[in-house]
N, C-alpha and C positions, 0 to 999 in steps of 0.2 A: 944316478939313473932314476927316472919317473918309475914309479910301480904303476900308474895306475896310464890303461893302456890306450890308445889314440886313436882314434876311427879317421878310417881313410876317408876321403873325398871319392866320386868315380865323375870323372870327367875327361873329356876327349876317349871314349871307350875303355879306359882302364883306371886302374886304382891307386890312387895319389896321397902321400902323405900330406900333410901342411906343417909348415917349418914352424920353431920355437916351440914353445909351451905353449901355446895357445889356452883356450878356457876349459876350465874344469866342470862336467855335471854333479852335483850332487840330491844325493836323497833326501828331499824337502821334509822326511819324516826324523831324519835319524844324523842329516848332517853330512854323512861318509861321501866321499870322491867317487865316483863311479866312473865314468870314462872323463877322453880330453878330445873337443874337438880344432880341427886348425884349418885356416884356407888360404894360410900365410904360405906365398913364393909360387901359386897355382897360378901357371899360365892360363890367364882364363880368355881370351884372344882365340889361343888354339881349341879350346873346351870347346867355344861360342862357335865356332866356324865349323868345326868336326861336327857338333847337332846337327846345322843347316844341310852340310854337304852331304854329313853320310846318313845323319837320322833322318832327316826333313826327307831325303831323295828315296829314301827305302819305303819309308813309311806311303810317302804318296803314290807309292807304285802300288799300291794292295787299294781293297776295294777297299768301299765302309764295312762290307759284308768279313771281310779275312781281318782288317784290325778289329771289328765287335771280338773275335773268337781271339785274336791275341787277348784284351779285355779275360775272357772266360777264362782263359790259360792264366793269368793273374789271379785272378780270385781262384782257382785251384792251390796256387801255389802259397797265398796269404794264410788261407784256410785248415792248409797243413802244417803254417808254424805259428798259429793263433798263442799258443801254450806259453810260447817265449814271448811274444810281444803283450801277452797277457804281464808277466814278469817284468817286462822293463818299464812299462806301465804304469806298475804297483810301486817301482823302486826310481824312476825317473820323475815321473808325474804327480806321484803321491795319492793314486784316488782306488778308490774303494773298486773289485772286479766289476762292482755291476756300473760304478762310473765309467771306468775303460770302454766297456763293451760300446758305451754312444759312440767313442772314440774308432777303436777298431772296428769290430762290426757294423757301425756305421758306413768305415770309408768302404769295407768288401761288400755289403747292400750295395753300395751306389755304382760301385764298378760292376757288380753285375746285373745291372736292372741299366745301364747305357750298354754294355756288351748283347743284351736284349734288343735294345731301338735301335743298337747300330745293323743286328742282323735282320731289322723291319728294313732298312735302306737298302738292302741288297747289293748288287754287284756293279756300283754306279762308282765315279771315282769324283763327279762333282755334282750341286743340288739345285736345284730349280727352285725360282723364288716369283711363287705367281705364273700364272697363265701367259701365253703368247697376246702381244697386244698391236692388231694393225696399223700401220703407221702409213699408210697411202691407199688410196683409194682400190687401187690392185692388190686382193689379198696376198699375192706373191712376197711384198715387203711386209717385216715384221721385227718386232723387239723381245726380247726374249732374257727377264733379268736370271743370272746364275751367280752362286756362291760358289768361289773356290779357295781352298785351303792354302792359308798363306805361307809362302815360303822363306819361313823365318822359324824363329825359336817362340818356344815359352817360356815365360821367367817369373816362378814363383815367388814371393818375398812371402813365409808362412809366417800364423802369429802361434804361442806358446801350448795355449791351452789342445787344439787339435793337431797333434803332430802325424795321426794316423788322417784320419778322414779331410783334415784340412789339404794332404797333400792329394788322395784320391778322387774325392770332388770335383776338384781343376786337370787333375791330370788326365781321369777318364774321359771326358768330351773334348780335349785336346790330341791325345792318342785317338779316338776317335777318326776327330777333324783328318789328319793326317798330320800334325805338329807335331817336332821333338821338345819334352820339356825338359829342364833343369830347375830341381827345386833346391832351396836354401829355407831350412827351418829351423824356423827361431831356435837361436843357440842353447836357452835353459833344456828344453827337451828334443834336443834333435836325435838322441839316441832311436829313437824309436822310428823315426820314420829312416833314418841312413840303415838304421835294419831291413825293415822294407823293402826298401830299391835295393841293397845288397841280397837277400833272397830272390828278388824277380830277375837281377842282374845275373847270378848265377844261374838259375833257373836255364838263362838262353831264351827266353820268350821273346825277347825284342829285338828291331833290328838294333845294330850297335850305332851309339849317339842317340837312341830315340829319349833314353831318361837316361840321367843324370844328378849327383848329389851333392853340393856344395856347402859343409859344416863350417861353423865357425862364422867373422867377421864377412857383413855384406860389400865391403869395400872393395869398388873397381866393377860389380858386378854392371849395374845400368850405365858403365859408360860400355859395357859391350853392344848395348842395342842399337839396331836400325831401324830402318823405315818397317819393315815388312815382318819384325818383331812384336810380341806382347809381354806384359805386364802384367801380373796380377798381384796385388796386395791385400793381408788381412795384417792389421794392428790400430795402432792409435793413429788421431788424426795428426798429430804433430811429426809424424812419419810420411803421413801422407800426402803433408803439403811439401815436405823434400823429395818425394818420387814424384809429384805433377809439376814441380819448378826443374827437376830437372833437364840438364838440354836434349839428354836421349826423347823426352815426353814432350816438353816447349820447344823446341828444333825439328827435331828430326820426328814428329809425328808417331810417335812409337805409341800403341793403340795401349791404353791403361784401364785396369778397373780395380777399383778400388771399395773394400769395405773395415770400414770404419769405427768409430763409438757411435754407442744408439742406447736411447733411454726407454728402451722398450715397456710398454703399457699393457695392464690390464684392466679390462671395462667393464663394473656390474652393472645389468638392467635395475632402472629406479623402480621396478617395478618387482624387483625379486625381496624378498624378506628372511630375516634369519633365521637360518636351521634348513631351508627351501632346497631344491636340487640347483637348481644355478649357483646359490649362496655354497654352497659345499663343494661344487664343481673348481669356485673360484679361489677357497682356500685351499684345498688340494693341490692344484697346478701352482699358486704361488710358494707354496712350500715345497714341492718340487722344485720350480726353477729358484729356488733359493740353494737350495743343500746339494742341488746334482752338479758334480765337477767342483763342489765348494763355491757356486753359483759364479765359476770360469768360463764363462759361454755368452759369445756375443749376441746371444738371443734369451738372453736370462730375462725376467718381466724385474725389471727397475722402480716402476713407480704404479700403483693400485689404486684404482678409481671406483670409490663405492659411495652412495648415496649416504647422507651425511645422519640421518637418523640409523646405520646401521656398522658407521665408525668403530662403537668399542666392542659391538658383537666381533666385529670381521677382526679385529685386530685381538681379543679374546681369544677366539677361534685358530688362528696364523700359531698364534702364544700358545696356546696348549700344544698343538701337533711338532714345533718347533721345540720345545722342551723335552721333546722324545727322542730329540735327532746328537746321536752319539758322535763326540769328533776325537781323530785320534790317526792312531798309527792303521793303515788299511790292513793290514796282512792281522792284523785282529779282529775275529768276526763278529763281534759284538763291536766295532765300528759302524755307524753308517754313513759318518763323511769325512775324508780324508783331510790331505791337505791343499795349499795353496803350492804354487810347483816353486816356491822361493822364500828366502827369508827376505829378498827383496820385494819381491810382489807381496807379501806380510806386510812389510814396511808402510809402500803404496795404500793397504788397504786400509791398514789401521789409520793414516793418516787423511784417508778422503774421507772415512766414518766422520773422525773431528768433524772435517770440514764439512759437511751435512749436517753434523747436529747443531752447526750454528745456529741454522734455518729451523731444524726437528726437534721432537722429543722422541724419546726412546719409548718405543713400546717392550719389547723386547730384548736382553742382551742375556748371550747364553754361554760368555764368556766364566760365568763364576763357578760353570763344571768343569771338575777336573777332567783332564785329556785322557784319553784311552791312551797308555800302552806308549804314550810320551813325554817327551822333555818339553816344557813347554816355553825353558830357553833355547833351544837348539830346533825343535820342530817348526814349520810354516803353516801351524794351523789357527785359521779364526775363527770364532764360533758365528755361527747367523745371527745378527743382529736386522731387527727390525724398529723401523722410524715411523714419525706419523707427522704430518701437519693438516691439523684444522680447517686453516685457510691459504687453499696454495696458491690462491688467485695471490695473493702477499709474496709466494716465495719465489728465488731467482734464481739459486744454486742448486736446488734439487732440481729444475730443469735444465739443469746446465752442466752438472757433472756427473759421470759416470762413476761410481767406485767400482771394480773390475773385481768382485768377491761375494760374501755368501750376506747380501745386502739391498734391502728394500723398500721403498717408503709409502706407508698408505696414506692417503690422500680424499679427503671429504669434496663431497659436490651438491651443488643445489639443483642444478638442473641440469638435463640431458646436454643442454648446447654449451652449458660453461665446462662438463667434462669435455667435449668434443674439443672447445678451446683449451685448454692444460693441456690433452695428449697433444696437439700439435705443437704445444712449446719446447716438445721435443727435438723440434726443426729437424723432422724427419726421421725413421726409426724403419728397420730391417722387420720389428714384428708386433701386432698389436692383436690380444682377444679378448674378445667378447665372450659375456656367459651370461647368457640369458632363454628361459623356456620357450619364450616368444620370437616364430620365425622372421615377423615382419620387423622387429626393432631390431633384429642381427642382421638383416638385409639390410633396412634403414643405415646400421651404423659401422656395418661395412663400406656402403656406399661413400660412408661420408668421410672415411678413416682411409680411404684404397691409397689417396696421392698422395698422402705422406707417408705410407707404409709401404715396405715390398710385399709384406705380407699381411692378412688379418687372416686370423685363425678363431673360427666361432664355434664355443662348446656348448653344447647345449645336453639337454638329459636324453635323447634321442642317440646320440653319436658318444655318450660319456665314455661305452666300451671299448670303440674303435677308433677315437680319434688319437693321432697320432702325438700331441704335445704341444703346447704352447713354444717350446724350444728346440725342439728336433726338424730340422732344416733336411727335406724327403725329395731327392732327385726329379717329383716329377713335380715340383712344385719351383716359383723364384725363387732365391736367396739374393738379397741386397737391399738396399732401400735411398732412398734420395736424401737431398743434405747433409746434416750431420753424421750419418750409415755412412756417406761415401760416394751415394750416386751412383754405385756400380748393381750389376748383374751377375748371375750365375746360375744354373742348373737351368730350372723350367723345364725339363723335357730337352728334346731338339734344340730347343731356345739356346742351350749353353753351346751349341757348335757354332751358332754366328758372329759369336767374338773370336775362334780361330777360323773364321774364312773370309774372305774380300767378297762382294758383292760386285759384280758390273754385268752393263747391257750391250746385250748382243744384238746388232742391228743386220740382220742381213735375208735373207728369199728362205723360204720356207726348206728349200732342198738341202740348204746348210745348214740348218735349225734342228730339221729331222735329224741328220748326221750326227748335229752334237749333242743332243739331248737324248738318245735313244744309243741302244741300252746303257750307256756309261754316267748319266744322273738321274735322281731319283727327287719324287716331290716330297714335301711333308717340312720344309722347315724354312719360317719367318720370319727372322730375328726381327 
């Protein structure tokens, strides 16, 4: 008999084992078995059609106004077992509590900051999109575009590192919309989030079928989709191009988004100087997004663009603070950065480092400390390693590969417009910022950075207290980015409801218009 014990799945409104042994989590610090998830022998046919019929039909019977306050009743009930997903956190995921909290506390921010805009919508059941627009000479005739929430499922495919917030982010403006989802999180850490939906499931807050948890192997899942079905993916692009070949997405239309690898950039003004407030703005955030989550964050800054007379200050500077960053076992408070959630992802990381340093030198490597508090055959942690090239106008692999760990490569520039060219050899990127004192050259180089970025985040010494992170992806803001990101969307505000609603136009006399738009939709969202 297995001692170590199997998390159900909840699908078709109740809680389902999965056959066999299925896969083992374990603690990326320490090695030990922690649970077993499975999704082997789940009729997932009757899962997929119980959402539609009985979540999908529940939910779109409530206003926007009574699901935002479902929303609230969620984050009450996250917020009362914070303590334990704190714990499975530190023991599944490997990261330090103040890593977690991005995690958790992140995904409960964001479900309650859309339970917020959803009770701005009030007691409408579908949204208007733009002003009524005459279409005959007789104002009697008219067109009148409306988003209505589609009646179909959602279907997360989550990636490793966000097991909390990656599921809350998509599910809030989905529960929202009026959509049932079913989430499948990546199998290394699914503990955490099948916790989750197990407390809100309990809880009673939802209707039955509106969420759902599917552990274990993705198999069978996207051939459940239909036309009137979504999609959403976070992992690598090589995943990504088997969910948009697929026929549920090339057949049958099934609406996809996807986010991807991104070589996200940081940009110094040629005009800042070492020691300067910009100059320290921008070492600070890179050594942040290096060390937070063990630099597991698809919006981690990858590659650093500083003028090239101020190369071995910035890379000096990265090197000192970097030197102070303790890795180790989390539940040791003299840790400050945990581990990697695998001795697989170890593997991966160690082995993309190589292959970057074909191209780089090493500025930094902080591998030769010893681990806090572990084995440093048995644990999954890597030390921050920092790279440099000269001249990157030369190189092709540091724009072209991602390593997925606590890893960065600084990067020299001669002039504003040949950084401007390298960050785009990103071929597109979820986040790029800027640090610079100067308001007109972070306008300037926002401007010029928006279309291949989903986002640009500009720090400057004005905003240094409140700005929210070069890597922290904030509900009212996009998440996604074009090309290599994936091309998808998410959040934005309202923005995130218009991928679970249909759009179309309503052509008819003013008197039927009235009727459907008055009280039962509400204005305020564009997708």
């Amino acid at each position: 008999m297995n001692a170590t014990p199997l998390l159900p799945n909840f699908l078709a409104g109740r809680w389902q084992d999965g056959t066999g042994h299925g896969a083992t989590l374990l603690d990326p610090v320490l090695g030990t078995p922690l649970v077993r998830v499975s999704s082997a022998g789940l009729d997932l046919a009757e899962g997929f059609a119980f959402a539609r019929e009985q979540g999908g039909t529940a939910l779109r019977a409530l206003t926007y106004r009574q699901r935002a306050a479902l929303l609230g009743e969620i984050v009450k009930v996250l917020q009362a077992n914070r303590d334990a997903y704190y714990e499975i956190a530190t023991a599944n995921c490997g990261t330090t509590t103040k890593d977690s909290a991005v995690d958790i506390d992140g995904g409960i921010f964001t479900l309650g900051y859309y339970a917020k805009q959803g009770e701005a919508l009030g007691d409408a059941k579908l949204l208007l999109d733009g002003e009524r627009i005459r279409m005959a000479k007789d104002p009697v005739f008219q067109t009148q575009h409306i988003m209505s929430p589609t009646r179909g499922v959602a279907l997360f495919i989550n990636a490793f590192n966000f097991p909390s917030w990656g599921l809350w982010e998509k599910a809030a403006p989905a529960l929202l919309s009026g959509v049932p989802v079913i989430v499948k999180p990546a199998t290394a850490t699914a503990w955490l989030t099948q916790r989750m939906v197990k407390d809100v499931v309990d809880a009673g807050i939802l209707p039955a079928g509106a969420l759902s948890v599917v552990c274990g192997s993705s198999a069978g899942l996207m051939d459940q989709l239909g036309p009137f079905d979504v999609v959403s993916f976070t992992g690598s692009a090589e995943t990504a191009r088997i969910i948009r070949s697929h026929p549920a997405v090339a057949q049958r239309s099934v609406r996809c988004n996807i986010e991807a690898d991104s070589l996200n950039s940081a940009l110094l003004d040629p005009a800042a100087a070492a020691g300067d407030e910009a100059f320290n703005l921008l070492v600070n955030e890179v050594v942040r997004e290096m060390t937070v989550k063990s630099g597991q964050k698809c919006t981690a800054i990858r590659r650093i663009f500083v003028p090239r007379a101020l190369f071995d200050a910035t890379a000096q500077a990265i090197a000192a603070k970097l030197a102070k960053t303790t890795v180790g076992n989390p539940r040791n408070e003299a840790t400050r950065m945990g581990a990697l959630v695998s001795r697989e992802q170890y593997d991966s990381v160690l082995a993309g480092i190589a292959h970057l340093k074909t191209e780089a030198e090493v500025l930094f490597d902080g591998s030769a400390a010893a681990l806090v508090d572990a084995d440093p055959a048995v644990a999954a942690c890597v030390a921050p390693v920092l790279l440099g090239h000269r001249q990157p106008a030369q190189a092709k692999v540091l724009h072209e590969v991602e390593v997925f760990g606590p890893v960065a490569t600084l990067m020299a520039y001669d002039s504003l417009e040949q950084a401007l060219e390298l960050i785009r050899r990103g071929e597109g990127s979820l986040v790029a910022s800027v640090y610079s004192a100067d308001p007109a050259f972070i306008a300037h180089a926002a401007g010029e950075l928006g279309s291949s970025h989903g986002r640009v985040h500009a720090i400057s010494p004005d905003v240094a207290a409140v700005q929210s992170g070069h890597g922290n992806v904030m509900p009212m803001s996009l998440h996604g980015g074009p090309g290599r990101a994936g091309g998808g969307e998410e959040l934005g505000g309202l923005r995130a409801l218009g991928f679970y609603h249909r759009r179309s136009a309503v052509q008819g006399s003013t008197a039927a218009l009235d009727i459907l738009c008055s009280p039962r939709a509400a204005f305020g969202v564009t997708p």
